[in-house]
Structure formats: structure tokens, C-alpha cells
N, CA, C and O atoms as a GROMACS GRO file, in nm:
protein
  328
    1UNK      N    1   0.085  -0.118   0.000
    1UNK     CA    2   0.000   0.000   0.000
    1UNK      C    3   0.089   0.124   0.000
    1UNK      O    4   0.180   0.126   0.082
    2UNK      N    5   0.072   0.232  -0.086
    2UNK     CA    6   0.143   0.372  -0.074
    2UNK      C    7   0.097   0.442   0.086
    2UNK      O    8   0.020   0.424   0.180
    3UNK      N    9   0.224   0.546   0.028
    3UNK     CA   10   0.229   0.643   0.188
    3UNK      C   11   0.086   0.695   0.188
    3UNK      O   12   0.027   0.709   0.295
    4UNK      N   13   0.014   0.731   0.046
    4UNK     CA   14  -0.049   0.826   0.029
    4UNK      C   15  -0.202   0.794   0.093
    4UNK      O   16  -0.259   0.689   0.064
    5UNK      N   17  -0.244   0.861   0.155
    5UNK     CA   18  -0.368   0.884   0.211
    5UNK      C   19  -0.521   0.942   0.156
    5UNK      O   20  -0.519   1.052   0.100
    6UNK      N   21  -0.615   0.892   0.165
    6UNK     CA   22  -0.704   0.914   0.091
    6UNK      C   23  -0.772   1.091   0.119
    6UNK      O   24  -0.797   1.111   0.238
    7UNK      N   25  -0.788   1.160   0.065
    7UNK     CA   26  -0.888   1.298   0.077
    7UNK      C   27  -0.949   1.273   0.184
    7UNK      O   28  -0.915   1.326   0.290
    8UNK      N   29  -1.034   1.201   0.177
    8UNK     CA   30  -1.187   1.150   0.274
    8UNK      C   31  -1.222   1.044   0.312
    8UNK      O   32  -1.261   0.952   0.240
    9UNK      N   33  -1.209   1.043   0.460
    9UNK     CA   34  -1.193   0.898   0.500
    9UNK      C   35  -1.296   0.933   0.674
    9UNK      O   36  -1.306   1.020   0.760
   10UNK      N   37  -1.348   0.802   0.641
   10UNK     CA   38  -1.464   0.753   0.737
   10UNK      C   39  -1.431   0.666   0.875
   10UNK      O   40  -1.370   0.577   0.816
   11UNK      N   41  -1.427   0.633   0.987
   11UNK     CA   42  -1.469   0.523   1.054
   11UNK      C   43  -1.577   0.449   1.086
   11UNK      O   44  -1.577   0.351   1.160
   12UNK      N   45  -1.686   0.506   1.022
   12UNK     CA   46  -1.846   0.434   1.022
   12UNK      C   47  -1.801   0.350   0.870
   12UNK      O   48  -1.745   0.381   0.765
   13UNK      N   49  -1.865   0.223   0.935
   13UNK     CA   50  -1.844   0.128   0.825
   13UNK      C   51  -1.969   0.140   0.757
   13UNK      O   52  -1.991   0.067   0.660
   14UNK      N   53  -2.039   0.208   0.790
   14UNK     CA   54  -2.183   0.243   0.665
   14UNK      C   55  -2.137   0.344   0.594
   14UNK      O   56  -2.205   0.339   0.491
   15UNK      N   57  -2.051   0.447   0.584
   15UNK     CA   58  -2.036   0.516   0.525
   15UNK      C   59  -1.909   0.516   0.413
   15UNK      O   60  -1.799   0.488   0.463
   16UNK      N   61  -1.911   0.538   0.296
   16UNK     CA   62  -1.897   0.507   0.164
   16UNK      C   63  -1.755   0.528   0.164
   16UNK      O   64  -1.671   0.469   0.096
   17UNK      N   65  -1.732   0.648   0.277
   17UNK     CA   66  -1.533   0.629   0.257
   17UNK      C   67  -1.485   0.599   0.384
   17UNK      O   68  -1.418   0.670   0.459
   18UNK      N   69  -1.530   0.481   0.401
   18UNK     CA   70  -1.512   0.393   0.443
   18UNK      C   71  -1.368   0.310   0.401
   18UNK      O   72  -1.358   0.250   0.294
   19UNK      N   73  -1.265   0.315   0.496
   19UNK     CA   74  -1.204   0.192   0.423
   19UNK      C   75  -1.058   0.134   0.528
   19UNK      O   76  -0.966   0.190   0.588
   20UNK      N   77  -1.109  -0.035   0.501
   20UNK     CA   78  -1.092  -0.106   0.637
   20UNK      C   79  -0.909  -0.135   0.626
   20UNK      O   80  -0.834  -0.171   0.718
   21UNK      N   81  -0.870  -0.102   0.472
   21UNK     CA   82  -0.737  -0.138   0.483
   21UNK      C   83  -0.656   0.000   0.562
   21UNK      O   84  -0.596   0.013   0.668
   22UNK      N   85  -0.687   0.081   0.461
   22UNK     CA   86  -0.652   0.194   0.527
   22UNK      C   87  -0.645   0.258   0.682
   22UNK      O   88  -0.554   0.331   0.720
   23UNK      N   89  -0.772   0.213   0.774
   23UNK     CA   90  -0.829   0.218   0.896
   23UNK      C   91  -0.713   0.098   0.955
   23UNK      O   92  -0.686   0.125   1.072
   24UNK      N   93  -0.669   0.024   0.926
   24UNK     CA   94  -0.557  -0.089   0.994
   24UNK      C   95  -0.456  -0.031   1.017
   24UNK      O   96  -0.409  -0.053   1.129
   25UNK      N   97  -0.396   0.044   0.946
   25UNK     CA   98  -0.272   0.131   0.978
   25UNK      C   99  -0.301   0.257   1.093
   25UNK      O  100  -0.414   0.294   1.126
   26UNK      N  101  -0.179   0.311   1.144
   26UNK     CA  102  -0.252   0.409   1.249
   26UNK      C  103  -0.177   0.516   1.192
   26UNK      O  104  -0.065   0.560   1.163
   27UNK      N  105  -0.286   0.533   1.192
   27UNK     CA  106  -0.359   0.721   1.091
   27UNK      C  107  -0.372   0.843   1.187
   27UNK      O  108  -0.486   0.855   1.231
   28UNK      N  109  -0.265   0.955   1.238
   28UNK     CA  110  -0.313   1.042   1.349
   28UNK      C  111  -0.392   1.137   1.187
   28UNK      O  112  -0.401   1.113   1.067
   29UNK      N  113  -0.446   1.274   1.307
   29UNK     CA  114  -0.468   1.364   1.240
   29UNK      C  115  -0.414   1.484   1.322
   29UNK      O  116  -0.402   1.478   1.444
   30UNK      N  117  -0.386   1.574   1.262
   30UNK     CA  118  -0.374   1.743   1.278
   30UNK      C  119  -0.427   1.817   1.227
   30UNK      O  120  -0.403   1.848   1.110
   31UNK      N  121  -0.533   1.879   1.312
   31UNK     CA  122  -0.663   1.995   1.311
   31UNK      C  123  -0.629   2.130   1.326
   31UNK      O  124  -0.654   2.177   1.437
   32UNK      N  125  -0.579   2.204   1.245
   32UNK     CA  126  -0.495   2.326   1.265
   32UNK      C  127  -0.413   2.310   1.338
   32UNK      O  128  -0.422   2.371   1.445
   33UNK      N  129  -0.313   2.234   1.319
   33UNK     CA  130  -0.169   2.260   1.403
   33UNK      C  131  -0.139   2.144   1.527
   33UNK      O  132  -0.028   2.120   1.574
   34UNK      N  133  -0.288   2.068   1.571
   34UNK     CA  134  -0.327   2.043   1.703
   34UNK      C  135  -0.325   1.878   1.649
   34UNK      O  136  -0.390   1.853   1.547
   35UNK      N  137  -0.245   1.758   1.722
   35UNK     CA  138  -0.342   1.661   1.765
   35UNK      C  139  -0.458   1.595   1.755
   35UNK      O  140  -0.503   1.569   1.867
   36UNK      N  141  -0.506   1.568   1.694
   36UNK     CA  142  -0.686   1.481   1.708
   36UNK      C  143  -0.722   1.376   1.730
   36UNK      O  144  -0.736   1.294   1.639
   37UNK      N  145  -0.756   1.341   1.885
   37UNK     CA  146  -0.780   1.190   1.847
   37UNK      C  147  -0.944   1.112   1.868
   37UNK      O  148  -0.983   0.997   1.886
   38UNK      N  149  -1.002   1.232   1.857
   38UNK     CA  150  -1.150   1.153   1.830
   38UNK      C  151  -1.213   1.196   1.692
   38UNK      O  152  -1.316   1.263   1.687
   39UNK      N  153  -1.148   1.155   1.584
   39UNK     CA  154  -1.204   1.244   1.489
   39UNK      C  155  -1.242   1.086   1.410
   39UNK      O  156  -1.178   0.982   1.394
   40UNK      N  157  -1.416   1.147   1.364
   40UNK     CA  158  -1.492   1.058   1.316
   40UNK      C  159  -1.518   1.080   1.135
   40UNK      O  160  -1.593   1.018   1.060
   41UNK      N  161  -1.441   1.170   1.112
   41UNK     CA  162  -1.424   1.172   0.940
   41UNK      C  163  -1.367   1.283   1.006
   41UNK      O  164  -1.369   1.349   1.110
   42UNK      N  165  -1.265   1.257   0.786
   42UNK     CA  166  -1.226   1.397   0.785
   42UNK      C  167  -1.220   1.401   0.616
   42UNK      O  168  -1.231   1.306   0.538
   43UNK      N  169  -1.199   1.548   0.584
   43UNK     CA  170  -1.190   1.576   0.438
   43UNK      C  171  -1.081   1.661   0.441
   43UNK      O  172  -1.075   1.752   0.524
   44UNK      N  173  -0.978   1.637   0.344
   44UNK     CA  174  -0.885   1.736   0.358
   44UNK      C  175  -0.930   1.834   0.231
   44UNK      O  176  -0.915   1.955   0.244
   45UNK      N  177  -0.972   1.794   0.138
   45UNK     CA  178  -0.972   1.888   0.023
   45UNK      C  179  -1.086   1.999   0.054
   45UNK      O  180  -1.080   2.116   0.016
   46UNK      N  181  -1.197   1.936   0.136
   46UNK     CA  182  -1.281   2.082   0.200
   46UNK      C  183  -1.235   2.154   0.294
   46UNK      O  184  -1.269   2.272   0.288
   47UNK      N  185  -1.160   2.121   0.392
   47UNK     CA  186  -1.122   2.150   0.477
   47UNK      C  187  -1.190   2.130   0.652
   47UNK      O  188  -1.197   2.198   0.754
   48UNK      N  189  -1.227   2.001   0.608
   48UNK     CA  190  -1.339   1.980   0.753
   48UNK      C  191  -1.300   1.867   0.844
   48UNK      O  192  -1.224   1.787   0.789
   49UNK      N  193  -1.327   1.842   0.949
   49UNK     CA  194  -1.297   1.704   1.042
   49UNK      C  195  -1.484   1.720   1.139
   49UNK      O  196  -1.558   1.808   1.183
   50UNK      N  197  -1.479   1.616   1.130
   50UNK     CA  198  -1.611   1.560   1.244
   50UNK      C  199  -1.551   1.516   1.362
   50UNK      O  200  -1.461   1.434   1.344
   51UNK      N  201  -1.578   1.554   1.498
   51UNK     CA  202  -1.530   1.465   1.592
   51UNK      C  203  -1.646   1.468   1.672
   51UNK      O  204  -1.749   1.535   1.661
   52UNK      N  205  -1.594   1.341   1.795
   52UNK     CA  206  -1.692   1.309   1.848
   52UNK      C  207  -1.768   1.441   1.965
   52UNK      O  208  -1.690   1.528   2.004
   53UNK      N  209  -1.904   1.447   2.010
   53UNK     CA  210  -1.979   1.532   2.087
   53UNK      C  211  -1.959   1.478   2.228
   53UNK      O  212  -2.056   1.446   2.298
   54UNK      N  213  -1.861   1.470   2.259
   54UNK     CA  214  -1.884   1.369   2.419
   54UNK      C  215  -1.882   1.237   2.432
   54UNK      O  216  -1.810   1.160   2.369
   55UNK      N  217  -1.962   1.211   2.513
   55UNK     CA  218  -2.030   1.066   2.490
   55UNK      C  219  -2.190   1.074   2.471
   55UNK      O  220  -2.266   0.986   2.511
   56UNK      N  221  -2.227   1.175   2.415
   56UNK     CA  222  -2.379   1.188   2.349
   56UNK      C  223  -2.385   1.070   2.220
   56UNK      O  224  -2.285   1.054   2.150
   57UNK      N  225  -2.490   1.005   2.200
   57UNK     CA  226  -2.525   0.938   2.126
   57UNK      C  227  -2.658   0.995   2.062
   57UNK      O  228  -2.751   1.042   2.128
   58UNK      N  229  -2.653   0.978   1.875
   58UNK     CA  230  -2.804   1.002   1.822
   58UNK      C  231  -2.906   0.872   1.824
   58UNK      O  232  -2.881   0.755   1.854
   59UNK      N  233  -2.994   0.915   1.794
   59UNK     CA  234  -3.114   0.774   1.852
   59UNK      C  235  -3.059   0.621   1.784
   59UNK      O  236  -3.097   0.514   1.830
   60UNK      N  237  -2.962   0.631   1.666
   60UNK     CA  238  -2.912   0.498   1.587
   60UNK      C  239  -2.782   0.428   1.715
   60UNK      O  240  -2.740   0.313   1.696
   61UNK      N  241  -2.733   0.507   1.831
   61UNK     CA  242  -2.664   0.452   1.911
   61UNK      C  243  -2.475   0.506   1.887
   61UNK      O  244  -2.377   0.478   1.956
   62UNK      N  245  -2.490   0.605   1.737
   62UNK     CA  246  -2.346   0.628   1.710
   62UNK      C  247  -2.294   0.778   1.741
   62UNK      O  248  -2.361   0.873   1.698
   63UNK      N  249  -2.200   0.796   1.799
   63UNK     CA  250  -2.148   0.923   1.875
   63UNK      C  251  -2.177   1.064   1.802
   63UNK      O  252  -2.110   1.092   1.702
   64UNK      N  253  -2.279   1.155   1.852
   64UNK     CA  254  -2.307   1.236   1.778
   64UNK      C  255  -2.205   1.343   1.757
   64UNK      O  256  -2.150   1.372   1.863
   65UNK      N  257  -2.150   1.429   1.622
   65UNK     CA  258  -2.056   1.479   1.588
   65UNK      C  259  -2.063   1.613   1.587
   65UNK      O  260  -2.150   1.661   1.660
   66UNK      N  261  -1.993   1.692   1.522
   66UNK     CA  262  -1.937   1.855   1.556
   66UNK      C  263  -1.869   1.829   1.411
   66UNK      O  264  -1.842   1.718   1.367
   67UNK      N  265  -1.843   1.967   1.336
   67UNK     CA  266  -1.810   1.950   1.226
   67UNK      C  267  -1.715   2.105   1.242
   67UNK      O  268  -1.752   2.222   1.244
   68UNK      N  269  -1.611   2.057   1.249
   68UNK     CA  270  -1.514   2.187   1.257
   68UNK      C  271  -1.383   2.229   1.133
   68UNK      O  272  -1.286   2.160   1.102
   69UNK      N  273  -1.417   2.347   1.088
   69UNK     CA  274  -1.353   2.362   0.965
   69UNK      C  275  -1.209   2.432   0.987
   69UNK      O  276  -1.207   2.527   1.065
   70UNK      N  277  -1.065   2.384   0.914
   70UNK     CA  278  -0.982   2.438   0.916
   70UNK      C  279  -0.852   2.327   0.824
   70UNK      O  280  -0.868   2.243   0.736
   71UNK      N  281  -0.784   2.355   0.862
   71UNK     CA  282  -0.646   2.260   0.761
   71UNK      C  283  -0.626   2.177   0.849
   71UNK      O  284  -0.585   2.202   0.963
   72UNK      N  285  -0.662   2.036   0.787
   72UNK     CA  286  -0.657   1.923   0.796
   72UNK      C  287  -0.506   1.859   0.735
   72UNK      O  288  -0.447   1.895   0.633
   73UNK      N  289  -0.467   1.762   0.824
   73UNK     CA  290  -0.328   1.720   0.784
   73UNK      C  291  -0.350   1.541   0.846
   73UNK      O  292  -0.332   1.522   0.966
   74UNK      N  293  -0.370   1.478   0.799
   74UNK     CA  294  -0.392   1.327   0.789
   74UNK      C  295  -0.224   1.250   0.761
   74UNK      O  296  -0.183   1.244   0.645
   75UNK      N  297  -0.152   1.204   0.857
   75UNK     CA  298  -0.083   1.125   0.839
   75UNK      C  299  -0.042   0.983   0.884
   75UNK      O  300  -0.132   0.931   0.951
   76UNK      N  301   0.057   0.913   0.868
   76UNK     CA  302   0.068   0.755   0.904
   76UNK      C  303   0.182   0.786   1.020
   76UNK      O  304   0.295   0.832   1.002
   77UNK      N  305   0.094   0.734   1.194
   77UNK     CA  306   0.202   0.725   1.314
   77UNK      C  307   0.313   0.682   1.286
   77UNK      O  308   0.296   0.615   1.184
   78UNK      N  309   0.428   0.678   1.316
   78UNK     CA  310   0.525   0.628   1.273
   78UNK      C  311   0.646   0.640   1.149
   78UNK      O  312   0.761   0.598   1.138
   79UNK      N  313   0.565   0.712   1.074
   79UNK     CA  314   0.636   0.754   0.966
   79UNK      C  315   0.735   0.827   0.967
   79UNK      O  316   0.781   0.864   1.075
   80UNK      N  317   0.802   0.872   0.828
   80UNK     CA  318   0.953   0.941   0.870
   80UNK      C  319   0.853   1.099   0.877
   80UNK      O  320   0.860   1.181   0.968
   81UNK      N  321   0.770   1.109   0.763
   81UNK     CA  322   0.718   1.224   0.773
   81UNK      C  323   0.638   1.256   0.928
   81UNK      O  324   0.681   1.346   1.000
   82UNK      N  325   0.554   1.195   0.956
   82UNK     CA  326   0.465   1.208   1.091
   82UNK      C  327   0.557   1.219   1.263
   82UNK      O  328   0.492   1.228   1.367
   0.00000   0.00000   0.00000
């Protein structure tokens, strides 16, 4: 598999960018500058991350989200770059 990381990537396995090879490797993120480690999607080319609301749940039982916009930086733990 390449270094390279997808745009838009999911951890709900219902959702379409979704993807379980990718999700095996450990993937941090950086949310303007910062650390992230409850982040439930992200898009780098819009510039958005979802993370989790607490421990609030919506009526389907899955962690309800926050959608916070800024430069997104998605990389692989461990790496020479990361």
C-alpha cells in the first residue's frame, strides 16, 4: 500500500469512505496545528474534520458529531514524515 492517504476517510463502516485497509494502519490527524484523536471523518480537500460530541449518542446509538472547519493534515504514526 502507498504512503499516500485518501482525501476523505470515514470510521463508520456504513459510510462510503469507508475503508478497512486503510483504517488498519494508524492514521493520526492534525486539526490546525493540534493533535486529534476523536475524529470521526475527515476531508482534507474541503477543509473539515467531524469529531466526536462527548459521549452523546443520536437515537441509531453512534457518537453524535461537531463538524469543525480548518487545515486538515492526515498522516501515518510512525512515519519518517509524521
Amino acid at each position: 500500500m502507498s504512503e499516500q492517504l485518501p482525501d476523505r476517510l470515514s470510521v463508520n463502516p456504513d459510510s462510503p469512505f469507508y475503508n478497512e485497509e486503510v483504517l488498519a494502519r494508524d492514521i493520526g490527524i492534525r486539526f490546525k496545528g493540534v493533535e486529534k484523536t476523536n475524529v470521526e471523518e475527515y476531508c482534507v480537500s474541503e477543509g473539515w474534520v467531524k469529531v466526536s460530541a462527548g459521549n452523546a449518542k443520536d437515537r441509531f446509538g453512534r457518537p453524535m458529531t461537531i463538524t469543525l472547519k480548518g487545515p486538515v493534515e492526515p498522516y501515518i504514526r510512525g512515519s519518517a514524515e509524521g
